[in-house]
N, CA, C and O atoms as a Tinker XYZ file with bonds, in Angstrom:
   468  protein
     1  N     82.140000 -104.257000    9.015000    73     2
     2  CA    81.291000 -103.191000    8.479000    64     1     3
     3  C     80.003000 -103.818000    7.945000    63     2     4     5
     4  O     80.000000 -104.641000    7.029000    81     3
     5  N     79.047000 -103.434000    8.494000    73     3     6
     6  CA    77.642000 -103.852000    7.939000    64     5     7
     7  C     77.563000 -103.723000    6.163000    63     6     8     9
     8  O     78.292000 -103.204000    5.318000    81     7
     9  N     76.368000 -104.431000    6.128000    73     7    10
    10  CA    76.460000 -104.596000    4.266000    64     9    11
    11  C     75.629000 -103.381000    4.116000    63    10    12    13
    12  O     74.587000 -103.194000    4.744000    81    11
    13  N     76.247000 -102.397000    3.078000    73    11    14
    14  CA    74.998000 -100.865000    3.321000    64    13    15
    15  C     74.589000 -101.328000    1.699000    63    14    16    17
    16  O     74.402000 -100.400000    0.912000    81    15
    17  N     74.496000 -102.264000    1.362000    73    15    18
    18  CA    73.682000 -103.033000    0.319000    64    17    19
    19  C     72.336000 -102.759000    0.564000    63    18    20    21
    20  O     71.670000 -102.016000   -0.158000    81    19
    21  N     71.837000 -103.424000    1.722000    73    19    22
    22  CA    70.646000 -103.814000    1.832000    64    21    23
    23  C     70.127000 -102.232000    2.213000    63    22    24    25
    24  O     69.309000 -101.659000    1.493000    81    23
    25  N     70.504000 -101.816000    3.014000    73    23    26
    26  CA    70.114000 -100.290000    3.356000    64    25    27
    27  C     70.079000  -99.540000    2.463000    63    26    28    29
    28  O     69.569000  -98.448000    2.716000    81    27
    29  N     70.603000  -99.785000    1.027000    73    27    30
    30  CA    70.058000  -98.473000   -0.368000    64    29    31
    31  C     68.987000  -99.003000   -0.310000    63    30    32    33
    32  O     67.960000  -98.558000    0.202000    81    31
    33  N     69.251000 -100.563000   -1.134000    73    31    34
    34  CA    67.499000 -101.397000   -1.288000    64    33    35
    35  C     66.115000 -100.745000   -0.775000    63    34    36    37
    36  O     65.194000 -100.328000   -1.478000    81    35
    37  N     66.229000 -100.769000    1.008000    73    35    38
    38  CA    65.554000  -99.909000    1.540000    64    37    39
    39  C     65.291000  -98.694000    1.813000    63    38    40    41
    40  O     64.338000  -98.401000    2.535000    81    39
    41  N     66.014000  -97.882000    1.331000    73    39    42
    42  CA    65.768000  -96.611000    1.599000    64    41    43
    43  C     65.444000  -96.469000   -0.065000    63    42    44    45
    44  O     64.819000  -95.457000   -0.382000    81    43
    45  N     65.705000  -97.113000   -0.805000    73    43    46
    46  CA    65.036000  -96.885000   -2.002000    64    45    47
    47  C     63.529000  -96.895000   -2.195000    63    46    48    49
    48  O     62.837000  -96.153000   -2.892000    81    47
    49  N     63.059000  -98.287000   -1.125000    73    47    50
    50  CA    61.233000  -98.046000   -1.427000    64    49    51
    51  C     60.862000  -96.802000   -1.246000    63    50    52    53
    52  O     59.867000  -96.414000   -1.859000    81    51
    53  N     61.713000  -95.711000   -0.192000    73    51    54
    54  CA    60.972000  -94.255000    0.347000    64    53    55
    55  C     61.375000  -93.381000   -0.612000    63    54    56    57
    56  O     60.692000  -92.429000   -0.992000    81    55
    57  N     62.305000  -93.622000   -0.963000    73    55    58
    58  CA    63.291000  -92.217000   -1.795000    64    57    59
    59  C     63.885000  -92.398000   -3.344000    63    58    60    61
    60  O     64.927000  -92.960000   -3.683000    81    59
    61  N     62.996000  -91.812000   -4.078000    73    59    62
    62  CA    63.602000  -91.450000   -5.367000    64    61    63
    63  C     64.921000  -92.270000   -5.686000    63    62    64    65
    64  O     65.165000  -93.389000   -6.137000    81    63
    65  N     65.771000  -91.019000   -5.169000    73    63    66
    66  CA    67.415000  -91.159000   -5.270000    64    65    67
    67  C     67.959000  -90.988000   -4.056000    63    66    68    69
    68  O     67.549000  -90.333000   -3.098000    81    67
    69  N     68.914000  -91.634000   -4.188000    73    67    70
    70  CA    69.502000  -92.480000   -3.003000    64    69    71
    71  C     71.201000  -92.189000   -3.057000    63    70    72    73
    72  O     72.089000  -92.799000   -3.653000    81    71
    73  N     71.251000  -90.904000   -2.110000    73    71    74
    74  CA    72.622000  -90.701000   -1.626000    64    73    75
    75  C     73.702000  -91.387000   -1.030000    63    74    76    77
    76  O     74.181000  -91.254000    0.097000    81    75
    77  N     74.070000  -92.279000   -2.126000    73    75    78
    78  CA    74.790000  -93.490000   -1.311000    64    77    79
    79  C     76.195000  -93.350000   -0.355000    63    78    80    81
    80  O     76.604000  -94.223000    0.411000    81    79
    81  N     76.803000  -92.077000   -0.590000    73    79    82
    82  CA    77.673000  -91.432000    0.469000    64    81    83
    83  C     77.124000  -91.027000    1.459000    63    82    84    85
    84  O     77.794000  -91.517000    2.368000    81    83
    85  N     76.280000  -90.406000    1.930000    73    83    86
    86  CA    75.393000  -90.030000    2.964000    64    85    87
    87  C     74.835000  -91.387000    3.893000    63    86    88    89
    88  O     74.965000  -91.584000    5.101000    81    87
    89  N     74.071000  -92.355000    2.695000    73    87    90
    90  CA    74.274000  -93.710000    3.658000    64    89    91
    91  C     75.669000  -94.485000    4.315000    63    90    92    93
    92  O     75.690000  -95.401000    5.137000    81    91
    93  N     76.628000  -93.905000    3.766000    73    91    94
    94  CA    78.119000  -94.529000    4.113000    64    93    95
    95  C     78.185000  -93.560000    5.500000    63    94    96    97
    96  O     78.653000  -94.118000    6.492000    81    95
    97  N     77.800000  -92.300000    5.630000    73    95    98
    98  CA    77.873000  -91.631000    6.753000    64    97    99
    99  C     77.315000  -92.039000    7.467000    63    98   100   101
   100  O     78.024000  -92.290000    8.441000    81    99
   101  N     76.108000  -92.359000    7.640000    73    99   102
   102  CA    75.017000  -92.763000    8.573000    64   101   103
   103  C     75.952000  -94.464000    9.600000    63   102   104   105
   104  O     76.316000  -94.946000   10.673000    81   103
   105  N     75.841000  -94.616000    8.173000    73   103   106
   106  CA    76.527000  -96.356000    8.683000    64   105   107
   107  C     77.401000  -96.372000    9.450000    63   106   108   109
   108  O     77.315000  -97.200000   10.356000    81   107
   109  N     78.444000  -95.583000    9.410000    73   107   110
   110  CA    79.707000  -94.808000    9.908000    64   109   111
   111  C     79.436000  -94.458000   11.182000    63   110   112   113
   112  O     79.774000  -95.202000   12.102000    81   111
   113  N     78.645000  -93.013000   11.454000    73   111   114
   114  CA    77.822000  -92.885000   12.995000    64   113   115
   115  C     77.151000  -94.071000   13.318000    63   114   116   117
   116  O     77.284000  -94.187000   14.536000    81   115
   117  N     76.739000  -94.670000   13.042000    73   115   118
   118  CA    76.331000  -95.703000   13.904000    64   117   119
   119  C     76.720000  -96.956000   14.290000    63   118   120   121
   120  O     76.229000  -97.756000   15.087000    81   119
   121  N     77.876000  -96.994000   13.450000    73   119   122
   122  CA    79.310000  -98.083000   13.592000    64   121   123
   123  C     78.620000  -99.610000   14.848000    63   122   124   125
   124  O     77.435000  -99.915000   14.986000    81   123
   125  N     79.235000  -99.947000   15.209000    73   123   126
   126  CA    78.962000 -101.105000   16.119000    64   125   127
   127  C     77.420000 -101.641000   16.264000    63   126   128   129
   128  O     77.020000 -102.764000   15.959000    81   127
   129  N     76.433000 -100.250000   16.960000    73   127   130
   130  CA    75.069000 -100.734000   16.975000    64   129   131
   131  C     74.730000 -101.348000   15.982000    63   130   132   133
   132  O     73.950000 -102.282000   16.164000    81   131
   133  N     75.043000 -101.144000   15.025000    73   131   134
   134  CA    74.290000 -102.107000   13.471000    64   133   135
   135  C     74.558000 -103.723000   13.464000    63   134   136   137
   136  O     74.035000 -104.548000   12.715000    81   135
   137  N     75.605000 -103.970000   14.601000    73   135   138
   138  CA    75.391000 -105.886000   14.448000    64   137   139
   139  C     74.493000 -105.984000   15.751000    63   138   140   141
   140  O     74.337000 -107.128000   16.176000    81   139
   141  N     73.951000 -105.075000   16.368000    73   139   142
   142  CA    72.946000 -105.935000   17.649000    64   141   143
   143  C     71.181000 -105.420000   16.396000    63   142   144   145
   144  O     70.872000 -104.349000   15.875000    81   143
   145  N     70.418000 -106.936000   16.388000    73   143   146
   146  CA    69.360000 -106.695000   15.339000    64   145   147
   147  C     68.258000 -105.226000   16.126000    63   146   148   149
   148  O     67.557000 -104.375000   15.579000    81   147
   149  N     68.642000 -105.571000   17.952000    73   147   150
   150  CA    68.042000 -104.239000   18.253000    64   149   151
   151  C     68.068000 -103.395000   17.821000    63   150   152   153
   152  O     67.117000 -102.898000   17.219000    81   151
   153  N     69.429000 -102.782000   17.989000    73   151   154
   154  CA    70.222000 -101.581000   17.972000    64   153   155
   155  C     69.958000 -100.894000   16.671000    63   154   156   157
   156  O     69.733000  -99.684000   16.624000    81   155
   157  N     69.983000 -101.654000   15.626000    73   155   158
   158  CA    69.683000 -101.489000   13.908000    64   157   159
   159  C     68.299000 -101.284000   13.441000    63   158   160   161
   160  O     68.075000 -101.149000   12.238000    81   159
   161  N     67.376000 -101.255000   14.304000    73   159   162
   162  CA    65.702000 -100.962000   14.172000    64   161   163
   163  C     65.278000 -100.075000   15.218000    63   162   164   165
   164  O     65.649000 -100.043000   16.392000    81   163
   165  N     64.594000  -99.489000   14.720000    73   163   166
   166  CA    63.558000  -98.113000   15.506000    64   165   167
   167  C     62.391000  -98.738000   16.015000    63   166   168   169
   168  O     61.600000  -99.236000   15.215000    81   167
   169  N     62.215000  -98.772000   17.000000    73   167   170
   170  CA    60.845000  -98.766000   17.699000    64   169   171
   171  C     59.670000  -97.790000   17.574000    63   170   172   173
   172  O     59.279000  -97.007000   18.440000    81   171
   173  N     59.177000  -97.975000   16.340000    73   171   174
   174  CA    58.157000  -97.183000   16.352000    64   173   175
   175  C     56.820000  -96.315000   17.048000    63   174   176   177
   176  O     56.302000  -95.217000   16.844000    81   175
   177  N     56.578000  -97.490000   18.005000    73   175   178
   178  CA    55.793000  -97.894000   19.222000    64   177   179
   179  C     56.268000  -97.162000   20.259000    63   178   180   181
   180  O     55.378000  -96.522000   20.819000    81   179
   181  N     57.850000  -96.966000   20.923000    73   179   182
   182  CA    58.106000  -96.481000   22.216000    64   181   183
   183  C     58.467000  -95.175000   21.925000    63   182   184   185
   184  O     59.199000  -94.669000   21.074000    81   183
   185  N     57.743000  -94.720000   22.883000    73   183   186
   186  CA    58.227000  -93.422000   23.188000    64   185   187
   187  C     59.525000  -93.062000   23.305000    63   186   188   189
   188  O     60.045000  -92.264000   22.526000    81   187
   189  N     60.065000  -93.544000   24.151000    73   187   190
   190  CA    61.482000  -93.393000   24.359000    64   189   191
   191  C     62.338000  -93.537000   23.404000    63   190   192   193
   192  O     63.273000  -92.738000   23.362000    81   191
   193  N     62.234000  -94.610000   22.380000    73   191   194
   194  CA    62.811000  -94.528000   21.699000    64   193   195
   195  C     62.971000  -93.367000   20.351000    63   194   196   197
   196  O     63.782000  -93.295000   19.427000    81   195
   197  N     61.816000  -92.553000   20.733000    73   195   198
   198  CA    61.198000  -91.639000   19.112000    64   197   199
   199  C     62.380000  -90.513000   19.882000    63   198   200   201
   200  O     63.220000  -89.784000   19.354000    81   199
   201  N     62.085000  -90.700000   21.116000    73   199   202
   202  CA    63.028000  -89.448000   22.059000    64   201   203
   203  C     64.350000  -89.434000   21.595000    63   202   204   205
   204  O     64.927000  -88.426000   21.186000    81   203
   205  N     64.869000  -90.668000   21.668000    73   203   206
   206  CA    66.305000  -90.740000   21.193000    64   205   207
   207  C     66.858000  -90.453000   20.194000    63   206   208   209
   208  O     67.923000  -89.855000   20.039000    81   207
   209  N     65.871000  -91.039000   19.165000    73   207   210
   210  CA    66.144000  -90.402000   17.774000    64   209   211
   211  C     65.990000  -89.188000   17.252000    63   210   212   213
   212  O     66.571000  -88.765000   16.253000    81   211
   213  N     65.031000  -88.483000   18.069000    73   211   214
   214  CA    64.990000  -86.686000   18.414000    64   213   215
   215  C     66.117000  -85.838000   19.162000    63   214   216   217
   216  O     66.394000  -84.674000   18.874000    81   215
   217  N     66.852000  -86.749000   20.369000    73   215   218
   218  CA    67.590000  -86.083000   21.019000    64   217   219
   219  C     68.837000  -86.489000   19.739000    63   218   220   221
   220  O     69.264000  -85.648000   18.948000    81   219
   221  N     69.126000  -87.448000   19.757000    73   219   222
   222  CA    70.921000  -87.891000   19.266000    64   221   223
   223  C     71.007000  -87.749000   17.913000    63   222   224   225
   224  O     72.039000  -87.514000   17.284000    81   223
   225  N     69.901000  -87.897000   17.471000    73   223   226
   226  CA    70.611000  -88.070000   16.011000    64   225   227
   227  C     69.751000  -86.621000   15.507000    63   226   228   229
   228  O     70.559000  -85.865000   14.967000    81   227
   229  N     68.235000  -85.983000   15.538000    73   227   230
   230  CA    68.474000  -84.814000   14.761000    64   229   231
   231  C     68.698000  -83.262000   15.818000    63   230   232   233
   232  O     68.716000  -82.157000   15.277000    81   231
   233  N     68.846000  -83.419000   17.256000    73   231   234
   234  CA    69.556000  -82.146000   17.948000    64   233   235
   235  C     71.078000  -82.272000   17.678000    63   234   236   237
   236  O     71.875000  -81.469000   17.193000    81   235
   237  N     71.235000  -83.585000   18.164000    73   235   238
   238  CA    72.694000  -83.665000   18.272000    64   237   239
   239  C     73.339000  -83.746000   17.196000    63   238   240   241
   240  O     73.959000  -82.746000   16.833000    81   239
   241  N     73.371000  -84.805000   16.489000    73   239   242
   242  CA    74.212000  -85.346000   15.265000    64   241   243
   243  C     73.888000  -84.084000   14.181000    63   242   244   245
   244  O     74.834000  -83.305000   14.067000    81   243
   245  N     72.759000  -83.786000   13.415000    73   243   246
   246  CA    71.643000  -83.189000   12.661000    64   245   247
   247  C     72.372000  -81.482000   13.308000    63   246   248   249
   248  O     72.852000  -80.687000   12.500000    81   247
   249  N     72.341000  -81.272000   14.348000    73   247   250
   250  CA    72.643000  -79.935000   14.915000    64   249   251
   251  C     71.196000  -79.099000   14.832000    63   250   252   253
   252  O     71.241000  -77.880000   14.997000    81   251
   253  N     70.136000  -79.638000   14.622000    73   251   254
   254  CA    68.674000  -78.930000   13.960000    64   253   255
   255  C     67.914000  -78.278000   15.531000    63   254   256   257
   256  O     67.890000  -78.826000   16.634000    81   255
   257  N     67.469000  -77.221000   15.203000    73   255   258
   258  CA    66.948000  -76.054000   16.667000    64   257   259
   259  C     65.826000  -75.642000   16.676000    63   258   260   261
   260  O     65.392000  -74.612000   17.192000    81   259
   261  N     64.909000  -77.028000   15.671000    73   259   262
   262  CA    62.950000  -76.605000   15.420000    64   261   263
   263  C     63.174000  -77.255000   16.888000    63   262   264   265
   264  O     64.141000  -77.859000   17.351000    81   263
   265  N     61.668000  -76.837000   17.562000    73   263   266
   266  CA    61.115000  -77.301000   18.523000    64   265   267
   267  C     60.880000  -78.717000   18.945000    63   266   268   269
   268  O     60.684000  -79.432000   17.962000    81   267
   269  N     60.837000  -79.352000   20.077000    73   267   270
   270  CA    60.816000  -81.010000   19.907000    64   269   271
   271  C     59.493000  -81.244000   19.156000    63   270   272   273
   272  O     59.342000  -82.144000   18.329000    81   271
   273  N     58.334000  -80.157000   19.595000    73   271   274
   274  CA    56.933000  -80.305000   18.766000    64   273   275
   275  C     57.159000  -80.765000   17.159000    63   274   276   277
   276  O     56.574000  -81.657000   16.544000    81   275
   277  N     58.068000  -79.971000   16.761000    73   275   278
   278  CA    57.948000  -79.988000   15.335000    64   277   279
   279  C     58.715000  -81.417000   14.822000    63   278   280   281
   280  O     58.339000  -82.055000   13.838000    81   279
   281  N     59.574000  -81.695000   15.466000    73   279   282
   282  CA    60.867000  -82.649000   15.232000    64   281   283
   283  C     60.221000  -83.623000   15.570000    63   282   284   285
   284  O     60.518000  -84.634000   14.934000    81   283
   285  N     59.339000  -83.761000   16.422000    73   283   286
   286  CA    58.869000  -85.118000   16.718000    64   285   287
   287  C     57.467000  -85.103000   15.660000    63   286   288   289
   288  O     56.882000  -86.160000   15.897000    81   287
   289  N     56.809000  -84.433000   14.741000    73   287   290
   290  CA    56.280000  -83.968000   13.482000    64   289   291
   291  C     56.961000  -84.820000   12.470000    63   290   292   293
   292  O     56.411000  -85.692000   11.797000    81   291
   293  N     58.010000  -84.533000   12.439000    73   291   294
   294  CA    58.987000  -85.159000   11.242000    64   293   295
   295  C     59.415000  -86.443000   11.927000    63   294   296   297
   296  O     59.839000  -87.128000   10.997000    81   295
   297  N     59.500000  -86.932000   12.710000    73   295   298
   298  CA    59.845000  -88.608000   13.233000    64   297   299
   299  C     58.545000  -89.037000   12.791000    63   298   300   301
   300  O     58.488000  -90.134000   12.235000    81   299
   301  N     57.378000  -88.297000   12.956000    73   299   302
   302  CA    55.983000  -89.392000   13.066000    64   301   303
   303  C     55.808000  -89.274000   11.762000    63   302   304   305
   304  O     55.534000  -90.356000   11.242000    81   303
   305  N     55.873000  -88.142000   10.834000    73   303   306
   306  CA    55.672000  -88.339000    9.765000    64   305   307
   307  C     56.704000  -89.603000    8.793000    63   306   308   309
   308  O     56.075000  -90.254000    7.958000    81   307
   309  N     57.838000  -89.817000    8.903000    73   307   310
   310  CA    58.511000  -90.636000    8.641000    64   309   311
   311  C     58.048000  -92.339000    9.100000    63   310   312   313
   312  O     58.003000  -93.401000    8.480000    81   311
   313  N     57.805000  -91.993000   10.262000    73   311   314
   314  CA    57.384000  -93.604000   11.090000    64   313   315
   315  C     55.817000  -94.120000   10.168000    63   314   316   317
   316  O     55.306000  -95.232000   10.036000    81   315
   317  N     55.368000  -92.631000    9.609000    73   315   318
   318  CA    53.889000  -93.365000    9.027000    64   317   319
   319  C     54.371000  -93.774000    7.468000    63   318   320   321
   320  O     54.079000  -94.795000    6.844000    81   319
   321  N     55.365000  -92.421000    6.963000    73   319   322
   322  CA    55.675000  -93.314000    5.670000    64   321   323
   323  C     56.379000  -94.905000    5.615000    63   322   324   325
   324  O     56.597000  -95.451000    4.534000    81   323
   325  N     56.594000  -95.344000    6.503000    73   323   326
   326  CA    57.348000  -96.190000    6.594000    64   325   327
   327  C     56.270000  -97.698000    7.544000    63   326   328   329
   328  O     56.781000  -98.676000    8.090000    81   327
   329  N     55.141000  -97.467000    7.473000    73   327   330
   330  CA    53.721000  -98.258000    8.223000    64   329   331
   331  C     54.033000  -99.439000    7.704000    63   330   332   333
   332  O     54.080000 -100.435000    8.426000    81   331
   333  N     54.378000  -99.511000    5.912000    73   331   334
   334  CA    54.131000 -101.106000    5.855000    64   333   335
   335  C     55.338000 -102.224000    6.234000    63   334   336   337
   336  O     55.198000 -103.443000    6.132000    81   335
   337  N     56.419000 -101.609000    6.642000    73   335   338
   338  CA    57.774000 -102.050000    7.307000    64   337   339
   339  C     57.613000 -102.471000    9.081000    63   338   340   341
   340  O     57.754000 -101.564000    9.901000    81   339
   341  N     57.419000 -103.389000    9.380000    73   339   342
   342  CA    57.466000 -104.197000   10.643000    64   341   343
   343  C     58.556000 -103.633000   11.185000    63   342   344   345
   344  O     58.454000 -102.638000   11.903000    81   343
   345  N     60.026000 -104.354000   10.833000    73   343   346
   346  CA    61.033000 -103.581000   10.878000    64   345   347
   347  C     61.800000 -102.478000   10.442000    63   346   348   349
   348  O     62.792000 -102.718000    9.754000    81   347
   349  N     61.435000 -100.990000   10.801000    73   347   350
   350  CA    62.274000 -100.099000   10.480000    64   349   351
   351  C     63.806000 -100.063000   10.809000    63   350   352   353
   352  O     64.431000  -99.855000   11.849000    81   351
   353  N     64.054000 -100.257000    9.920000    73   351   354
   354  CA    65.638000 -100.098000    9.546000    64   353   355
   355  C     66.635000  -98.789000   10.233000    63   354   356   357
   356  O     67.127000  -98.279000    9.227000    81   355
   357  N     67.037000  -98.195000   11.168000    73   355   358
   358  CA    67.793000  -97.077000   11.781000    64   357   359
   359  C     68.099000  -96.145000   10.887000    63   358   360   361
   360  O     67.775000  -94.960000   10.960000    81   359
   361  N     68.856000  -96.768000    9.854000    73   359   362
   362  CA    69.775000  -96.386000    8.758000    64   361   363
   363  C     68.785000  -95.632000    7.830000    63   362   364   365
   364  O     69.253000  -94.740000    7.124000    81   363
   365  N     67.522000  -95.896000    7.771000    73   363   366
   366  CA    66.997000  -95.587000    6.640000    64   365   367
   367  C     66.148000  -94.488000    7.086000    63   366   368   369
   368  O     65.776000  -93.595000    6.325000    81   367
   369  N     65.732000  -94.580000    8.780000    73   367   370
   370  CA    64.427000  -93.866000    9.458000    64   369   371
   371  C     66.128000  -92.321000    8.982000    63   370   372   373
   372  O     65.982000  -91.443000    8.132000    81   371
   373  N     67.027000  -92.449000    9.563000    73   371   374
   374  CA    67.972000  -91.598000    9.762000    64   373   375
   375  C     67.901000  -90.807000    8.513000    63   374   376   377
   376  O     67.444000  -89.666000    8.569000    81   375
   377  N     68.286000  -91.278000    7.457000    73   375   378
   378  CA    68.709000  -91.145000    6.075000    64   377   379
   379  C     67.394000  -90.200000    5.959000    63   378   380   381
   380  O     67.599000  -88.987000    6.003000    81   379
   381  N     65.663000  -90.797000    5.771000    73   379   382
   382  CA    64.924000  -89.751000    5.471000    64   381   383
   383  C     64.776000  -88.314000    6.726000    63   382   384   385
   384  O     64.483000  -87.154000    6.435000    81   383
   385  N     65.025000  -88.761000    7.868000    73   383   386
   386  CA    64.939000  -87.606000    8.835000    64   385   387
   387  C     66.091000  -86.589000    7.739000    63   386   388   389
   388  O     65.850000  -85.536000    7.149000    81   387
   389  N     66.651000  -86.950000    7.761000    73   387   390
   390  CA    68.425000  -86.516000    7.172000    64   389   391
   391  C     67.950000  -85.343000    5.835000    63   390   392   393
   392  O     68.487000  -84.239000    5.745000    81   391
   393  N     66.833000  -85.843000    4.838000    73   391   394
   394  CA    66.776000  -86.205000    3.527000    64   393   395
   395  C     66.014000  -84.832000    4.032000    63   394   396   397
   396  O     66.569000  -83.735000    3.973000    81   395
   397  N     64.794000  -85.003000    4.491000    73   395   398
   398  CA    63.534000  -83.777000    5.376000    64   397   399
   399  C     64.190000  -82.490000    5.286000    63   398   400   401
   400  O     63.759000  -81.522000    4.661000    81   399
   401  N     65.576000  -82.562000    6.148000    73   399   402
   402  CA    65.956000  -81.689000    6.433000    64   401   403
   403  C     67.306000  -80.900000    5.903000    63   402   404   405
   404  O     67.985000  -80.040000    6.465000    81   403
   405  N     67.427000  -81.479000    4.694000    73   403   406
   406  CA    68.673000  -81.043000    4.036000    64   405   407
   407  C     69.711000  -81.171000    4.150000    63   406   408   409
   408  O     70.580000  -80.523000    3.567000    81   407
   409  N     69.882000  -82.138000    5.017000    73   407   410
   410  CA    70.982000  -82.408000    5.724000    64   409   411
   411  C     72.067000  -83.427000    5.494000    63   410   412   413
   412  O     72.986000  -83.695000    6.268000    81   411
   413  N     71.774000  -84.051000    4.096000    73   411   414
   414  CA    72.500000  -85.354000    3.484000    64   413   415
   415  C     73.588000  -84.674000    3.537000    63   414   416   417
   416  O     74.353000  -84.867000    4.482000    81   415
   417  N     73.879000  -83.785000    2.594000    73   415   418
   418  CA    75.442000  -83.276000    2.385000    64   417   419
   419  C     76.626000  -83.100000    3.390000    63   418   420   421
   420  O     77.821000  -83.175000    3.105000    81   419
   421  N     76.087000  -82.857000    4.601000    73   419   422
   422  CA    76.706000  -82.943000    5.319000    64   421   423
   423  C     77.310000  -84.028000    6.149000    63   422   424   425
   424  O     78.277000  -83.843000    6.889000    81   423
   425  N     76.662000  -85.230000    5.982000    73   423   426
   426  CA    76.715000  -86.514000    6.237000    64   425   427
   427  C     77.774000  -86.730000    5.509000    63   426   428   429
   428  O     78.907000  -86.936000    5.943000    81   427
   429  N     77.326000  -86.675000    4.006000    73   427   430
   430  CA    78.333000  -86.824000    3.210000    64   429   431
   431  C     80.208000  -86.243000    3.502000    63   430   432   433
   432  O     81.251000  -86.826000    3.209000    81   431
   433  N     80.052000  -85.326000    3.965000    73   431   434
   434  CA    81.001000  -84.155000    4.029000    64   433   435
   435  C     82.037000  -84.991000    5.189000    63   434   436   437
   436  O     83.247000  -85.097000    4.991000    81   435
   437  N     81.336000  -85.562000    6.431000    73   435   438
   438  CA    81.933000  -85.930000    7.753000    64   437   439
   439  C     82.169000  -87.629000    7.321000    63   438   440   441
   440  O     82.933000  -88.210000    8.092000    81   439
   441  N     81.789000  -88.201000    6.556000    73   439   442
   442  CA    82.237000  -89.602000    5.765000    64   441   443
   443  C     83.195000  -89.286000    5.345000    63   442   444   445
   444  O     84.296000  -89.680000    5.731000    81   443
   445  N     82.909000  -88.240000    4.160000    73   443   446
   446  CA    84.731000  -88.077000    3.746000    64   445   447
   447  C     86.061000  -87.850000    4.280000    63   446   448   449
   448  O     87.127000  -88.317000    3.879000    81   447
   449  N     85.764000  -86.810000    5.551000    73   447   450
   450  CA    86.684000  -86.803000    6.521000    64   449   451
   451  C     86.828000  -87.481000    7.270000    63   450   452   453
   452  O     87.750000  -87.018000    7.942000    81   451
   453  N     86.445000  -88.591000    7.777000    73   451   454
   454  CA    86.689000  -89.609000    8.518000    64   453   455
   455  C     87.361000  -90.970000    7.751000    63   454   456   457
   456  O     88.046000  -91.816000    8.325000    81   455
   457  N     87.027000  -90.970000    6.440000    73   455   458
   458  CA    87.442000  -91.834000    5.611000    64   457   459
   459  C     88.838000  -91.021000    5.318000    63   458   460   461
   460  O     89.545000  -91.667000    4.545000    81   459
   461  N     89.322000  -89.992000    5.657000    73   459   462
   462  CA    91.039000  -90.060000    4.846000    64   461   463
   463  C     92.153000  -89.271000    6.306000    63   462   464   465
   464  O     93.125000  -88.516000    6.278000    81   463
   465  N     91.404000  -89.906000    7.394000    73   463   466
   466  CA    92.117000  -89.893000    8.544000    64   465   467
   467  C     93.383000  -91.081000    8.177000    63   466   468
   468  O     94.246000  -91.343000    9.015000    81   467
């Protein structure tokens, strides 16, 4: 299990307060990718990649039904709060997409149930 140490740390420079069950969710969905250093950073730069994080994590995962116009609004706005970071962190781009849209609790909600399987 990745250290979700370092991932409050960081999601702390963006965010107030810091839903540390919600980061246990995130960490959780994204299980394995987090030991490849790829897999664990957002490409800010590629297209494709802004796609992915629009398609999987806030249509799919997120369940959210704004327009890709708007959704990809809220990726760029996130990708600019996040300018002075070389490496964006997955966990954290996720967490504020997550945060945008009200959507921590529910993160929270699917951690807990997966944790007392």
């Amino acid at each position: 299990m990745p250290d979700t140490e370092k991932y409050f740390a960081d999601i702390k420079k963006y965010a107030s307060k810091v839903n540390e069950e919600a980061v246990a969710g995130i960490v959780q969905h994204l299980g394995i990718a987090l030991r490849s250093r790829d897999a664990s950073l957002v490409a800010a730069t590629d297209p494709e990649e802004l796609k992915r994080v629009r398609e999987s994590w806030l249509k799919k995962k997120l369940a959210l039904t704004q327009s890709d116009e708007e959704l990809d609004k809220s990726i760029h706005a996130v990708m600019t709060k996040m300018k002075a970071d070389h490496a964006k962190h997955r966990v954290t781009v996720y967490y504020l997409l997550a945060e945008q849209y009200g959507k921590l609790d529910s993160l929270v909600k699917k951690a807990k149930a997966a944790a007392h399987k």
